[in-house]
N, C-alpha and C positions, 0 to 999 in steps of 0.2 A: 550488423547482426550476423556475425560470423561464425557464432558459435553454434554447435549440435548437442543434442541433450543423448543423455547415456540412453534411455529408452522410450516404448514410444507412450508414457504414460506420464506426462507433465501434471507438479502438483499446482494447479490453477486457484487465485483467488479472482471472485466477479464480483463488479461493483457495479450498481445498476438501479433506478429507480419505480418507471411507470412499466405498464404491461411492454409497451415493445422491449423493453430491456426482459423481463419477463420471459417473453420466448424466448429468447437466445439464450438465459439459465436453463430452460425448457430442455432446447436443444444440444446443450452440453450435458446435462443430468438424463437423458435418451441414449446418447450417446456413450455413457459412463464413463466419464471424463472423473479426473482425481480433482474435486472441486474442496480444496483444505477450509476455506474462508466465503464468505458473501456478506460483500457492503452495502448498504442501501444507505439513505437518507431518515434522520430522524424522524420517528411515527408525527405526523401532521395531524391539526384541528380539521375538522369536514363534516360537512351536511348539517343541518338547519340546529342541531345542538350543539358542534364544536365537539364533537368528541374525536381523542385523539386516534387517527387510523395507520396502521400501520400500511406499509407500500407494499405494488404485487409481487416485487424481488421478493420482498422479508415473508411473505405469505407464502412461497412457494417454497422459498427454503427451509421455512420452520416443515410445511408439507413434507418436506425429503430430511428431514433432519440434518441439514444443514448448520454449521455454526452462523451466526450473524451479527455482526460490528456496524453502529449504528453513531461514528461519532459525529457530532456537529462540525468538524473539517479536522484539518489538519496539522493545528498549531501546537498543540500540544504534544511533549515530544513523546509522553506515554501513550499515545495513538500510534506513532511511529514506530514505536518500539513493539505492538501488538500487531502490526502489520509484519512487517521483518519477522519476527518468531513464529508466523505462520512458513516460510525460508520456500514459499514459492518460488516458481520458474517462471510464469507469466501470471502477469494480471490483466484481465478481460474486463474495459468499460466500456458498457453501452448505457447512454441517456444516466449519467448517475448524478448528476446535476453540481457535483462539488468541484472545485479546481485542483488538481492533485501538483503539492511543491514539488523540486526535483528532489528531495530528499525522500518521497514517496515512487514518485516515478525510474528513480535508480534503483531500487531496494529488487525488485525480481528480476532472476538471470538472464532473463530474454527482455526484461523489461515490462511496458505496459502498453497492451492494442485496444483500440479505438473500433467498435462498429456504430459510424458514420451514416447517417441514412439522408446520403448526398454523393453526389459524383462529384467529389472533390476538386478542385480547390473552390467550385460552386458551392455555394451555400455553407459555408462555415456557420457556426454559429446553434444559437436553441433552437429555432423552430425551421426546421429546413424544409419537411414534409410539407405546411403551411404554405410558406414562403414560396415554393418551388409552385403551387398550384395558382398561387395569386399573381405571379407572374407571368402565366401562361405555359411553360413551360410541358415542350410533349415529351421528355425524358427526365428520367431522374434514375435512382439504383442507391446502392449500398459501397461505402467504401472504407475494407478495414487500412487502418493505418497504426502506425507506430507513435506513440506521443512521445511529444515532448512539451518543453515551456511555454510555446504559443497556443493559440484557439486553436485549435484542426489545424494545424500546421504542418505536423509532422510529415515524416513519405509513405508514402502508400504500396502496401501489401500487394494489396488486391480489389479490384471493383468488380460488382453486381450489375448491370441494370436493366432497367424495365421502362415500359409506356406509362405516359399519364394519360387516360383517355379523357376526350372532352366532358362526360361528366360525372369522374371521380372525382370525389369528396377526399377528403385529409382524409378519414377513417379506412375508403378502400386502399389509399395509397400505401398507408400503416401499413395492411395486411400483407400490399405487393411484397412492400420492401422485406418483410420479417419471414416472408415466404425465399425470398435469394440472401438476404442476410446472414439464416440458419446455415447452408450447407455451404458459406464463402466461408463464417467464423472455422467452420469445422474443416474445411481443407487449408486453411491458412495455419491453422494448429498444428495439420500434418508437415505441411513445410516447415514449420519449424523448427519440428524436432527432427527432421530430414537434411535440413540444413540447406534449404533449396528456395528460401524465400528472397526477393528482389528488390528491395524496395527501392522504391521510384520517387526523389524529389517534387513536388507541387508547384506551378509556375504561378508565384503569389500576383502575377500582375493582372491573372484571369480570378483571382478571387470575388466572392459578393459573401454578404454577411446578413443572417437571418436571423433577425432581431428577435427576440420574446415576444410572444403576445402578449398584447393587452385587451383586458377585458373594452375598454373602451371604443379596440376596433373595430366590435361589433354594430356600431351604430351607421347604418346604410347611408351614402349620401346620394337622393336621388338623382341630383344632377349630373353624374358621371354618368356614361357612356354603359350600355345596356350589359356588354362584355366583363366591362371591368368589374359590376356589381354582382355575375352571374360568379365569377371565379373567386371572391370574396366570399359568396353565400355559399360556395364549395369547400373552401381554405378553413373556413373558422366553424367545419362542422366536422367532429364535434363539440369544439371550443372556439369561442366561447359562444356562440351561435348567433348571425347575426340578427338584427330587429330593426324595427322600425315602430315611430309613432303613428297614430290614428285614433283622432279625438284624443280620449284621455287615458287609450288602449296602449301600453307595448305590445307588439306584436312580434314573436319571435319567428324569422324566414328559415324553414330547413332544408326547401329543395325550390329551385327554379332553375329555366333556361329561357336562350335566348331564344326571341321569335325574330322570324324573316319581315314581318310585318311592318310598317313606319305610319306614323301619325305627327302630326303637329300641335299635338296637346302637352299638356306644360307637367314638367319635372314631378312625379310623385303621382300623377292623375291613376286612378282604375278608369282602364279602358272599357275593359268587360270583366262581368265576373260571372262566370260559368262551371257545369264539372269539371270542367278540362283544366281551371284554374283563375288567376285573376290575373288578366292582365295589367299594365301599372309601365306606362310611361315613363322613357328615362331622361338624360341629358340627350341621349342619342341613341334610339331604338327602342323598341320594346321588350321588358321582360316578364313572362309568363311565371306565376309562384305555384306551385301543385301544395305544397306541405306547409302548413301553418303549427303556431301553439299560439294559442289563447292564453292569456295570464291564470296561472295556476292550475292551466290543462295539460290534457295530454296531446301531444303531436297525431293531427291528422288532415284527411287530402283535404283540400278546399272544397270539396264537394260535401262534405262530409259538415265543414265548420260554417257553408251558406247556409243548411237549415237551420242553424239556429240562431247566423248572425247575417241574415241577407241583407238586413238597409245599414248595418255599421259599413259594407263594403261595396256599396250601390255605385256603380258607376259613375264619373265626376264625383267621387271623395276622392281627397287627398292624405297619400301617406305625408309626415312631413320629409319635405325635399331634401334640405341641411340641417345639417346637427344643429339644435338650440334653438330652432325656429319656431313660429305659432302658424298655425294650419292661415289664419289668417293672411299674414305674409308673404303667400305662396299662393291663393285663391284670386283666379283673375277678375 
C-alpha cells in the first residue's frame, strides 16, 4: 500500500450490515467523509409477521441521502461492474456479512479495509464480541486491517483496545468497541491518504476462529461449572439470550453472577430464592440470576417475578440440568 492519494478527501464506498457497522457510517458521515456508495445486505424477513426490514446501514444512509446497493453478493458481473463505476479509492467493511471475490476487493485504489472488532489474529471470524466474552477473555479492541482472499487475514492497519470487565455482557462490549473503532477507522483514513500506513502481517499460528451463533446455544447446561454458565449468560446477551426449562416454563436468563458460596446440592437445584435473586446450583459452584423473562413477558429483577411466581421457583425445584432432559431425571 504504497500509494498517496492526490487529496485529503477520498471517494469512499461502505459496506456494512447491523447497527455496529452503523456507527462507523455514523462516524464517517460526522466526519464528512466523500461517502460515493453504501452496501448493506438485502432487506430481511423479521418480527412475528416476517415483514421484510431493511438493515441499520440502509436506514441511515437513506437518513443522509446516501445511494445504497443492495445485491445478494457478488457473482453477477453487473454487481461488479456498479461497484467499479462508483471509481472509489477505498472501500470501508464493517460486519457486512457477504464475502467480497478478489475481483471486488481489487477494484478501489487503496483497496478494501476491514473494521474488525477483535485483536487480530484472535478471534477471526462472525461472532468475535461473543466469542471473546465466553471465553473469559479480559481484553479485546478493534482491528482495522487490509482484506484480502482469506477470513481476517489480511495485515493490520491499526488496533484499538479495551478491557472486558467481568460483567460485561456482548451489548456493552459492542458499545466499547464502536466507542475506539470510530476514531481508529478515521485516522487510518488519514494515513492513507498521507501515505504513512504500516501494515503489519498477522501470525496465523496464534489465530482462533469465532464461530456464528446459534440460536441453540442458548440452552444452559447446568452441569458446567458456575463460571462457565455465568459468561455464556453474558456472551449470548443480546443474542440469542440464554434459557432454561422449569416444569413446562422456558425461562429466559439475562443477567447473573457468580456466588463465592458452595453447596453440594445437585445440578440445576434453587438454592434460595430471594430479592437478591435465585440462587440455582451448578456443576461446580453457585450461580445467583437477578433478571428473568417469563414466556411472553417482559424482562425483570427476580424480585419483581417472585410475586407472582413464588412456588414455580421454590427452592429444591429444578431447572433442567441438560439439554433434552425431564426434571424427573435430575430429581434425587
Amino acid at each position: 500500500m504504497d500509494q498517496t492519494a492526490d487529496s485529503g478527501s477520498l471517494r469512499i464506498i461502505f459496506a456494512g450490515t447491523p447497527e455496529f457497522a452503523a456507527q462507523h457510517l455514523s462516524a464517517l458521515i460526522e466526519d464528512n467523509q466523500n461517502i460515493v456508495g453504501v452496501y448493506t445486505q438485502p432487506d430481511r424477513p423479521a418480527g412475528r409477521g416476517k415483514k421484510l426490514q431493511p438493515s441499520a446501514v440502509k436506514l441511515l444512509a437513506l437518513e443522509n441521502d446516501l445511494p445504497v446497493y443492495q445485491p445478494p453478493n457478488f457473482k453477477n458481473s453487473a454487481h461488479v461492474s456498479d461497484l467499479a463505476s462508483l471509481k472509489a479509492d477505498v472501500m470501508v467493511v464493517v460486519a457486512y456479512g457477504l464475502i467480497l471475490p478478489e475481483s471486488v476487493l481489487n477494484i478501489p485504489t487503496f483497496g478494501c479495509i476491514n473494521v474488525h472488532a477483535s485483536l487480530l489474529p484472535r478471534w477471526r471470524g462472525a461472532a468475535p464480541i461473543q466469542r471473546a466474552i465466553e471465553a473469559g477473555d479480559t481484553e479485546s479492541g478493534v482491528t482495522i486491517m487490509q482484506m484480502d482472499q482469506g477470513l481476517d487475514t489480511g495485515d493490520m492497519l491499526a488496533k484499538a483496545s479495551c478491557a472486558i470487565e467481568s460483567r460485561d455482557t456482548a451489548t456493552q462490549l459492542h458499545d466499547k468497541l464502536v466507542d475506539i473503532g470510530k476514531p481508529a477507522l478515521l485516522d487510518t483514513l488519514k494515513q492513507i491518504v498521507s501515505g504513512q500506513v504500516s501494515p503489519e502481517p498477522q501470525d496465523g499460528s496464534r489465530a482462533t476462529y469465532a464461530h456464528k451463533i446459534q440460536k441453540s446455544e442458548g440452552l444452559l447446561n447446568w452441569t458446567l461449572d458456575a463460571s462457565t454458565l455465568d459468561r455464556k449468560i453474558r456472551a449470548l446477551n443480546p443474542f440469542p439470550i440464554c434459557y432454561s426449562e422449569l416444569g413446562e416454563q422456558r425461562i429466559k436468563i439475562h443477567q447473573a453472577f457468580v456466588l463465592e458460596a458452595h453447596s453440594s446440592n445437585q445440578p440445576g437445584e434453587i438454592i434460595a430464592a430471594s430479592a437478591q435473586g435465585l440462587d440455582v446450583q451448578t456443576g461446580q459452584g453457585t450461580l445467583r440470576i437477578e433478571r428473568l423473562q417469563m414466556p411472553g413477558k417482559k424482562v425483570l429483577p427476580v424480585a419483581d417475578i417472585l410475586r407472582g411466581y413464588a412456588d414455580l421457583f421454590r427452592p429444591g425445584t429444578f431447572f433442567c440440568a441438560i439439554p433434552f432432559c425431564s426434571i424427573a431425571e435430575i430429581t434425587p
